[in-house]
C-alpha positions in Angstrom: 127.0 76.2 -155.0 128.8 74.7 -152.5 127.1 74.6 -149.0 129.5 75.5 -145.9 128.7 73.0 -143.6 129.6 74.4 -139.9 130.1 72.2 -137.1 129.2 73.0 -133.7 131.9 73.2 -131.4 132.1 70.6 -128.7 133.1 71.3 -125.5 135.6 68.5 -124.3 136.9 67.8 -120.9 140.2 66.9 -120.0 140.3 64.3 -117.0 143.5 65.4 -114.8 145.2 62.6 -113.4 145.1 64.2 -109.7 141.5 65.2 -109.5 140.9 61.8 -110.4 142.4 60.3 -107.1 141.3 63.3 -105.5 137.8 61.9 -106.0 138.9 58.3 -105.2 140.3 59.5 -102.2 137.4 61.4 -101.4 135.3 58.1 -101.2 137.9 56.1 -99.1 136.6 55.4 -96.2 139.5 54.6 -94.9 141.2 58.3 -96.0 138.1 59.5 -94.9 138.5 58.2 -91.1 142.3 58.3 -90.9 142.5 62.1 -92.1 139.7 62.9 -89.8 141.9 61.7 -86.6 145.0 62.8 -87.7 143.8 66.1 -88.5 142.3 66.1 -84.8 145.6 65.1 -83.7 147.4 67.7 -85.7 145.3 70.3 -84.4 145.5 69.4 -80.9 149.0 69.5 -80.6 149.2 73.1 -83.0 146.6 74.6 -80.2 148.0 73.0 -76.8 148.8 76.5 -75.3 145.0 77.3 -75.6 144.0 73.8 -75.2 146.0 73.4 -71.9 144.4 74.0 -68.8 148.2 74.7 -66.5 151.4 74.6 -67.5 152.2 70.6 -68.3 155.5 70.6 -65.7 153.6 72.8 -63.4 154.1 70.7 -59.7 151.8 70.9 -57.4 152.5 68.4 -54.4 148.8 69.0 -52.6 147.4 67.8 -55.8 149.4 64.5 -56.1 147.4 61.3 -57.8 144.1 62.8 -57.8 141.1 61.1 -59.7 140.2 61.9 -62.9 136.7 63.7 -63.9 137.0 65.5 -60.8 138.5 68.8 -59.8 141.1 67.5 -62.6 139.6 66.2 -65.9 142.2 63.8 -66.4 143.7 63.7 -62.7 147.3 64.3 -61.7 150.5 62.5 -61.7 153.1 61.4 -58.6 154.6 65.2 -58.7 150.7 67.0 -58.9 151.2 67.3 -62.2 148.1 67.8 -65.0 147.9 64.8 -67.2 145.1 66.8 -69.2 147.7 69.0 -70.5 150.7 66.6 -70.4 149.0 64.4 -72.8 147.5 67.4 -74.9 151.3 68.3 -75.0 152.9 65.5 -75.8 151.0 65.2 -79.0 153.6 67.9 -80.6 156.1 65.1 -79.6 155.0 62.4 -80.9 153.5 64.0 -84.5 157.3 65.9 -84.9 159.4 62.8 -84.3 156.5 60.7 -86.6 156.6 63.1 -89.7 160.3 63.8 -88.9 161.1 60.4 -89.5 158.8 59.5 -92.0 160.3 62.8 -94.1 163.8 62.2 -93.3 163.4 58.5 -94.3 161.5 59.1 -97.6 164.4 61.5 -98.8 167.6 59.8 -97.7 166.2 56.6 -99.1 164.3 58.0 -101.7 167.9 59.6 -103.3 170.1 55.9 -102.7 167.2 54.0 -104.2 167.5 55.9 -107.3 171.3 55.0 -107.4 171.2 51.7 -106.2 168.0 50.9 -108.3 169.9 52.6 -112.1 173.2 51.8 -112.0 173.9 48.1 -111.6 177.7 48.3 -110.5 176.8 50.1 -107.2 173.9 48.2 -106.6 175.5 45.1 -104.8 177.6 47.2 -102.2 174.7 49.7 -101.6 172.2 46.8 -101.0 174.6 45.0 -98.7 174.9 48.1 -96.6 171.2 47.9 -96.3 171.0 44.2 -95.5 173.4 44.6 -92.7 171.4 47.7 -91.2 167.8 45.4 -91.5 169.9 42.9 -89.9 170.3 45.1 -86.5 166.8 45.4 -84.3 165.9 48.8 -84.8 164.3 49.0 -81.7 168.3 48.0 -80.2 170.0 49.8 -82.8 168.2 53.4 -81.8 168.9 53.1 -78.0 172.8 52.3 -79.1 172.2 55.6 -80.6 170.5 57.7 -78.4 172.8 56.2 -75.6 176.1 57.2 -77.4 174.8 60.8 -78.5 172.5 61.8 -75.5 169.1 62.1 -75.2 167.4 64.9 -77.4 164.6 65.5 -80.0 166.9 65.4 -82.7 168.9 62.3 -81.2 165.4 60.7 -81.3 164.3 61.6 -84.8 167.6 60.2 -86.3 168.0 57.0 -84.5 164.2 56.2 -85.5 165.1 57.2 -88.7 168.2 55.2 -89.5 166.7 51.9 -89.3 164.0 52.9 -91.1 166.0 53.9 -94.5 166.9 50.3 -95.7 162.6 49.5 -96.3 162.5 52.8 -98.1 165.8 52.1 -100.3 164.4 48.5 -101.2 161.2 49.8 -102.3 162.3 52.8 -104.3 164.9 50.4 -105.8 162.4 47.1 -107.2 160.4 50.5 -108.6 163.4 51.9 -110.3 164.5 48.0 -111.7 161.1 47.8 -113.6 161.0 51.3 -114.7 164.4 51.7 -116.2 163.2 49.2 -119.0 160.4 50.8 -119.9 160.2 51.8 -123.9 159.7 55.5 -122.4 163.0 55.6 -120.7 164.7 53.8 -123.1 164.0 56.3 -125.9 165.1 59.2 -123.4 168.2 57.6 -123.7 168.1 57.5 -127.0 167.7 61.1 -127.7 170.0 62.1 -125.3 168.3 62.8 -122.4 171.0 64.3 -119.6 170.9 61.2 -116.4 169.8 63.5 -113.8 166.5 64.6 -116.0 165.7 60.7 -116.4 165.5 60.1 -113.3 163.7 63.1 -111.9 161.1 63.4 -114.7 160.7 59.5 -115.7 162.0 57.5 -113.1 161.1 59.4 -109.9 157.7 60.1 -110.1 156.8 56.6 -111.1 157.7 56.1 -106.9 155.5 58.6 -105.5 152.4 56.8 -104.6 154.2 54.2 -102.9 156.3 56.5 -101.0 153.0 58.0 -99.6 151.9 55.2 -98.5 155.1 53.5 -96.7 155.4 57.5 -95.8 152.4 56.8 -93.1 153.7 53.5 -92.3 157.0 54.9 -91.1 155.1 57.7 -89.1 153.1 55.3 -87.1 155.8 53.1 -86.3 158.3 56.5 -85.5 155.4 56.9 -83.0 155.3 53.7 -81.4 159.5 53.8 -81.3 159.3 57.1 -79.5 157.5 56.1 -76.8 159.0 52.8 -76.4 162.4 54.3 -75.9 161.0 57.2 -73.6 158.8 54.1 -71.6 162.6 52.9 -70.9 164.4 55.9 -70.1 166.2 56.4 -73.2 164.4 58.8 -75.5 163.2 62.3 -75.0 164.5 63.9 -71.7 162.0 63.7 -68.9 161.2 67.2 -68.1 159.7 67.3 -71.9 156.4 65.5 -72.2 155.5 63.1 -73.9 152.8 59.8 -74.0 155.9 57.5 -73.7 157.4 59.9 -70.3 153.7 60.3 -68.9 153.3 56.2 -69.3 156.8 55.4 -67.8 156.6 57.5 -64.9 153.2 55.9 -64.4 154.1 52.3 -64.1 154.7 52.6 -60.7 151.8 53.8 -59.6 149.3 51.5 -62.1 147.5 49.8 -59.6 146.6 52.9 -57.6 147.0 55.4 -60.7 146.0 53.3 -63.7 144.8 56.3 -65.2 148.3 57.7 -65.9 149.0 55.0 -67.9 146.0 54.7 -69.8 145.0 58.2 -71.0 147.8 58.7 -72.8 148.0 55.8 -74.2 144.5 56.1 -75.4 146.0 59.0 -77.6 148.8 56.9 -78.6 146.8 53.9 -80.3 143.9 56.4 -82.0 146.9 58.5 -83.3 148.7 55.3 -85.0 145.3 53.4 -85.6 144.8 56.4 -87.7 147.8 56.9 -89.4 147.9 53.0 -90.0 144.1 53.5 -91.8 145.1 56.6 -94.4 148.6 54.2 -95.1 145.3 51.6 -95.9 143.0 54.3 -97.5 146.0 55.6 -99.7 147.3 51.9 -101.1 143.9 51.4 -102.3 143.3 54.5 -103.7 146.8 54.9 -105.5 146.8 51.1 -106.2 145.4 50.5 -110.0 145.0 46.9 -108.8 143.1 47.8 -105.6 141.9 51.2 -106.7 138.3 51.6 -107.4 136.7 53.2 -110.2 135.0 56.2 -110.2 
């Protein structure tokens, strides 16, 4: 008689591919302490109306260039003014015009990176449109920008933005170069395979994880622009505040009022030290090369 053998059933686990850097990311240091001050950020600037102590453009003459840690916990500006709540304000600023840029950039040269990386024959014009934008300052090239269209939030987001396009086109364009002669893509083609479903479901996701990280590169340095071009007068209008506005109005009262100058700029460098160590965390968790194993 033939004996029925039955085997026991074995439960088996399916690794997924984003728990996996979930985990990695999860023992990043680096995500770890970036996240942790960007998040603080995030949520200061979301809850400044309850954070806020008096209405940031609130004057108050009597209270003019008073000491911090006194009366005022961060002391007062020229006009009376609370740089407490100016700063905790001007957070919003400076996280919009950083994730504004670094959104704008990622999509705009996410979609000509995808061109210019696939089809050879517009490659060499597309690419010399980007060398000549690299070749302007970015720095000069968004006041040219903000000067001819007037000074606004939106004026600001797109001259940061522009000069920040051609790095993203370049990258997305040397991943596009090695992917499109992978065996994978080359048998899509093969079978068929419409153009616009290459690139979106073999081609594009292969530049995700680089995105995210230039993603927080771009937001740092959208930061630092921003206040450089409101330190000089030509970014966001003044009666709006932000760390660049509070520091330039406090310039010329740093040796009596250094502490105009210096609390938000505090804010400034942990925000961007921040940002600049999950951009860190992220390459070496999304790195293979870097990444480590769990």
């Amino acid at each position: 008689m033939a004996a029925n053998t039955q085997s026991a059933a074995v439960p088996v686990t399916v690794s997924k591919p984003g728990r996996a850097i979930w985990v990695q990311a999860s023992r990043n240091p680096g995500v770890l302490i970036g996240g942790f001050v960007l998040t603080l950020m995030a949520l200061i600037a979301i809850f400044a109306p309850l954070l806020g102590t008096v209405d940031p453009v609130n004057l108050d003459p009597v209270a003019r260039l008073k000491k911090p840690f006194t009366e005022w916990f961060l002391g007062t500006d020229a006009f009376g003014r609370d740089i407490y709540s100016r700063v905790i304000y001007g957070a919003r600023i400076s996280l919009i015009v950083g994730a504004g840029a670094a959104i704008l950039s990622i999509v705009i040269g996410l979609f000509v990176g995808l061109i210019s990386g696939y089809f050879r024959m517009v490659d060499a014009i597309v690419m010399r449109i980007m060398d000549g934008l690299m070749a302007i300052p970015g720095i000069l090239l968004a006041i040219a920008l903000v000067s001819l269209s007037g000074a606004s939030l939106v004026t600001v987001m797109v001259a940061i933005t522009i000069p920040e396009i051609p790095r993203v086109v370049r990258l997305v364009r040397s991943v596009v170069l090695s992917i499109r002669e992978e065996p994978y893509v080359e048998a899509a083609i093969s079978i068929g395979t419409p153009l616009p479903l290459i690139l979106i479901r073999h081609v594009m996701p292969n530049t995700f994880a680089p995105l995210i990280v230039q993603g927080t590169y771009i937001c740092a340095s959208a930061m630092l622009t921003e206040a450089i071009l409101s330190f000089l007068g030509a970014g966001i209008p003044p009666e709006i505040p932000t760390w660049g506005n509070i520091m330039a109005e406090g310039r010329v009262y740093f040796q009596i009022a250094p502490w105009i100058i210096l609390f938000p700029g505090i804010f400034l460098s942990l925000t961007v030290l921040g940002v600049n160590i999950l951009g860190d965390g992220l390459r070496d968790t999304l790195d293979p090369r870097l990444a480590k194993r769990v």
